[in-house]
C-alpha positions in Angstrom: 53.8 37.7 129.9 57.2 39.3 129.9 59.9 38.4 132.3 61.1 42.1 132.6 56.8 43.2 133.0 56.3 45.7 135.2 52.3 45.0 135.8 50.2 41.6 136.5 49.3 40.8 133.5 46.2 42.1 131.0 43.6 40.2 129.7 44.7 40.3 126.1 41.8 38.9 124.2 39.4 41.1 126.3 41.2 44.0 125.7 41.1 43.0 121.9 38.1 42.9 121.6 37.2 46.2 123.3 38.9 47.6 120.5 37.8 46.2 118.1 33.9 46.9 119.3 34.3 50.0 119.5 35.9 50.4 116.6 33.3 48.8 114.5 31.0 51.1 115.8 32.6 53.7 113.6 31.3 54.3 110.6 34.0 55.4 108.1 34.8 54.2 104.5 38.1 52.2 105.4 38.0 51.2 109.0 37.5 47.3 108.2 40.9 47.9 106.4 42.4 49.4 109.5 40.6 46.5 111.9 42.0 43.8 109.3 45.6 45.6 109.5 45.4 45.7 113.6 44.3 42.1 113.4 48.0 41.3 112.1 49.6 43.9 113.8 51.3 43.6 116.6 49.2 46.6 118.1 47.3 44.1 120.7 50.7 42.3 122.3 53.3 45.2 122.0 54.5 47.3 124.8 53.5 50.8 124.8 57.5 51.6 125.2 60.7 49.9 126.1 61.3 51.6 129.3 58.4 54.9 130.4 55.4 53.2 130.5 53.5 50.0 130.2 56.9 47.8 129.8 55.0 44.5 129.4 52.9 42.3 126.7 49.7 44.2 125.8 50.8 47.4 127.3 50.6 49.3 123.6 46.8 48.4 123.6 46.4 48.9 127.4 47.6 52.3 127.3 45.3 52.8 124.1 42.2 51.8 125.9 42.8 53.9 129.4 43.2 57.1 127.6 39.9 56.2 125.3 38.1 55.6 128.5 39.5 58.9 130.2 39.4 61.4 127.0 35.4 60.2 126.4 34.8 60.7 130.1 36.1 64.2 129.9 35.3 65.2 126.5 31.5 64.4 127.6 31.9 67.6 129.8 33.0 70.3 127.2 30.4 72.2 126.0 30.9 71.3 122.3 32.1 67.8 122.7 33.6 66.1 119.9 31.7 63.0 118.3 32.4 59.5 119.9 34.3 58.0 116.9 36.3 61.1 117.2 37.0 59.9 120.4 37.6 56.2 119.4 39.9 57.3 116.3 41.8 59.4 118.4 42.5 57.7 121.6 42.7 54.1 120.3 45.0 54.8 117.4 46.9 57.7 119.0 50.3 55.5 119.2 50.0 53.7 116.0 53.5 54.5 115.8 54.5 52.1 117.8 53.0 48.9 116.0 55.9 47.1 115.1 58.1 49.3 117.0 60.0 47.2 119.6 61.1 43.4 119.9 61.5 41.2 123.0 65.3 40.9 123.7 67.2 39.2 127.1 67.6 42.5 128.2 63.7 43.5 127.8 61.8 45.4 125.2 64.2 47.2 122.4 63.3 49.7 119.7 63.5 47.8 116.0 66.3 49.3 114.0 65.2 51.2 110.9 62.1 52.3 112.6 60.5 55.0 111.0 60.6 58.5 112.6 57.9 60.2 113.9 55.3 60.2 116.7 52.2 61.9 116.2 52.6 62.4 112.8 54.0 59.1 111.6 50.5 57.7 113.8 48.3 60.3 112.0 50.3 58.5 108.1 49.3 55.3 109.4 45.9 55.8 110.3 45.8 58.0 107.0 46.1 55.0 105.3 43.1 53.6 105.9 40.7 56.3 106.9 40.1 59.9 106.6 40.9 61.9 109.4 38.5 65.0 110.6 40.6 67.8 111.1 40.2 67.6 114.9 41.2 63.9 115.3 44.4 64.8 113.1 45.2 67.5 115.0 44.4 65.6 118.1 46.8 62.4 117.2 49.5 64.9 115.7 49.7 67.1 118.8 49.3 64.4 121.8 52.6 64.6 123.0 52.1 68.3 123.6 55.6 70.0 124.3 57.7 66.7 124.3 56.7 66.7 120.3 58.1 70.4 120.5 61.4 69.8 121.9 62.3 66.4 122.0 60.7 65.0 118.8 60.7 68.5 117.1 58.0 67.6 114.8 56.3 70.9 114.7 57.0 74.2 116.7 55.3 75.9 119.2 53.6 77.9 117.4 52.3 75.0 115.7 50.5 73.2 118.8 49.4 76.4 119.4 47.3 76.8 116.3 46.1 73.3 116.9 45.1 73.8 120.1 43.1 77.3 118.6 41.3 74.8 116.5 40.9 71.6 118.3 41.2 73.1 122.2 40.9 68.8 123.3 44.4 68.8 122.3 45.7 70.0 125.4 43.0 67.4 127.3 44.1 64.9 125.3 47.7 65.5 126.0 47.4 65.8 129.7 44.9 62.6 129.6 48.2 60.8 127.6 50.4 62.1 130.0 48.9 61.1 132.8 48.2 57.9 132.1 52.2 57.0 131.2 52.7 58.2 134.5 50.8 55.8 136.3 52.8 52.9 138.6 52.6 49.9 135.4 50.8 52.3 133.2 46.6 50.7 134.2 
């Protein structure tokens, strides 16, 4: 664990293999490629972010797993829920931006220079790699920053999420569930 960690410490392996579980439950042409590439990641040690949220080894997959946990739990409600490896794909790869993102440093957790730009959308290129995305889960992944991908990241305009959120109305859930859970004292 990190000197600069802002939690106890996660089980690493555990949390590993969560993922990896439930992702081989889904049942997609290319998700072994995507488990072998998050397998030699650094998607199951990295921070979720050098300084909101989750500041400490593991917090990147952490993160991942408390928003899977909270987005199924609510999306179980809706009327028209979405599948469950909708759910999976969308919560547990949501920030695959941030694979590779940061390094350890004296001072704490730094962003990598050179690193590609984007949030939700350079996640939904990653993922798109690998597997096809439903137009929901896209949307969903793309969108999960709500208004900070508006006006901070300016990836898309408002009018954009809105249409999204026409579509895919979890957006907003997802968002608030993403939100809420960078917000939390250590992030779990």
């Amino acid at each position: 664990m990190s000197l600069f960690s802002f939690t106890e410490s996660v089980d690493i392996e555990s949390n590993k293999l969560n993922v990896l579980d439930s992702l081989g439950m889904v049942r997609r042409q290319g998700i072994d490629e995507l488990i072998d590439y998050l397998e030699k990641s650094d998607f199951f040690k990295a921070p979720a972010s050098t300084r909101f949220h989750n500041v400490f080894e593991g917090g990147l997959c952490q993160h991942s797993i408390n928003v899977t946990r909270e987005f199924s739990k609510e999306n179980s409600k809706w009327k028209n829920p979405l599948p469950q490896d909708s759910v999976i794909i969308s919560g547990l790869l949501h920030d695959l931006c941030k694979v590779g993102a940061y390094t350890e440093t004296a001072r704490g957790y730094e962003t990598v220079k050179d690193q590609p730009k984007g949030h939700g959308r350079l996640s939904v290129s990653r993922v798109s790699q690998f597997i096809e995305l439903t137009e929901h889960e896209r949307n969903i992944i793309h969108c999960h920053m709500g208004l900070y991908s508006v006006y901070i990241y300016k990836e898309f305009s408002a009018w954009d999420l809105h249409k999204a959120t026409i579509k895919t109305p979890q957006c907003q859930l997802f968002a608030a569930i993403d939100l809420s859970d960078s917000r939390k004292k250590g992030g779990i």
